[in-house]
N, C-alpha and C positions, 0 to 999 in steps of 0.2 A: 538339552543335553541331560541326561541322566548317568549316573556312578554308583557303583554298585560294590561291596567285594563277597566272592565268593570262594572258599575255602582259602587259596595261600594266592590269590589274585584279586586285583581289583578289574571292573570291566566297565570300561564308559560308551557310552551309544551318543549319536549326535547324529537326528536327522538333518541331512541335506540334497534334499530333493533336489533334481535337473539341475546338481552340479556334475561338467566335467569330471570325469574319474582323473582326469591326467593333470587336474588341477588343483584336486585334493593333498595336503603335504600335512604329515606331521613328524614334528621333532621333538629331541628333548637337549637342552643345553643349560647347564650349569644348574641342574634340578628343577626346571622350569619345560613343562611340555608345552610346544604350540600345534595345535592344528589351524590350518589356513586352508581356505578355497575358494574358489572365484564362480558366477554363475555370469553366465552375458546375457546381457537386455536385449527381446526381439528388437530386430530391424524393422519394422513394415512397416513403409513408409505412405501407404496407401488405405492404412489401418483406423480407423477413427474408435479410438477406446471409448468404450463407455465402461469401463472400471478398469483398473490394471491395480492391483493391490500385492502383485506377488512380487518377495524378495529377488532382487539380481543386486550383482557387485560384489565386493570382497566380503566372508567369514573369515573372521581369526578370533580364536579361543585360547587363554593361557591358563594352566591351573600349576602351582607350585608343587612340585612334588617333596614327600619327604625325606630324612636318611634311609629308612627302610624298605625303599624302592630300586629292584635290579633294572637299572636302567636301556642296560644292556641287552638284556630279552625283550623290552617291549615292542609289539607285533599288533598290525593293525591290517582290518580290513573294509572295504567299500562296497555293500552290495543292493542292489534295489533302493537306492537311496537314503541307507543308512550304514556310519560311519564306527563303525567297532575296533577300539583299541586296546585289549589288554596289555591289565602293567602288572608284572609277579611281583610278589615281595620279594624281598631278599632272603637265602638263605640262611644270612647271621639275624635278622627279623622277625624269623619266624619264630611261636612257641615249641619249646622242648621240653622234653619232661628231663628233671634233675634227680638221678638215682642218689638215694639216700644210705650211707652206711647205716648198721644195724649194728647195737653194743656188744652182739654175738661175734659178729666178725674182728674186734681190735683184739688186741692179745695186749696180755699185762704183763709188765718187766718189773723181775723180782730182782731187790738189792739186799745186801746183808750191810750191817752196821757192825762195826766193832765197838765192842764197851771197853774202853781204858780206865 
């Protein structure tokens, strides 16, 4: 899995070779993203391995996410056997620039004193 962010998103990649697409799921629940997915182990029962080293059976992935994550937009895809999820920041998360008044702009209030 790799994570990355670029510009006002963050983008996670997560190869998963000769996993079903329709078994692929990811969620986000209480600030916590899970991706899950499942690969099933050849059947041949006529097979005599002489190596079998490749992953089958469940993937699941959790990473916390933080306050400054729209949880709302995150949008994910599955293509050629890699699993692309971006997460936007939020809005109110993102940098802004803070306009600064200038001593020119305030205006000054003139009082009169009475001498008794």
């Amino acid at each position: 899995m790799d994570l990355c962010k670029i510009g006002d998103h963050y983008v996670l990649t997560a190869d998963l070779p000769g996993i079903d697409p329709g078994s692929v799921d990811v969620n986000v629940d209480n600030g916590t993203l899970t991706i899950s997915a499942h690969r099933t182990a050849r059947s041949e029962e006529s097979v005599q391995w002489l190596a079998n080293e490749r992953f089958f059976g469940s993937y699941r992935r959790q990473l916390s996410l933080g306050d400054g994550i729209d949880s709302s937009a995150i949008s994910a895809t599955y293509e050629n056997g890699v699993l692309t999820v971006t997460i936007p920041v939020a809005e109110r998360a993102r940098p802004r620039k803070i306009e600064v008044a200038h001593g020119a702009d305030r205006k000054s209030i003139e009082t009169t004193v009475d001498a008794d």
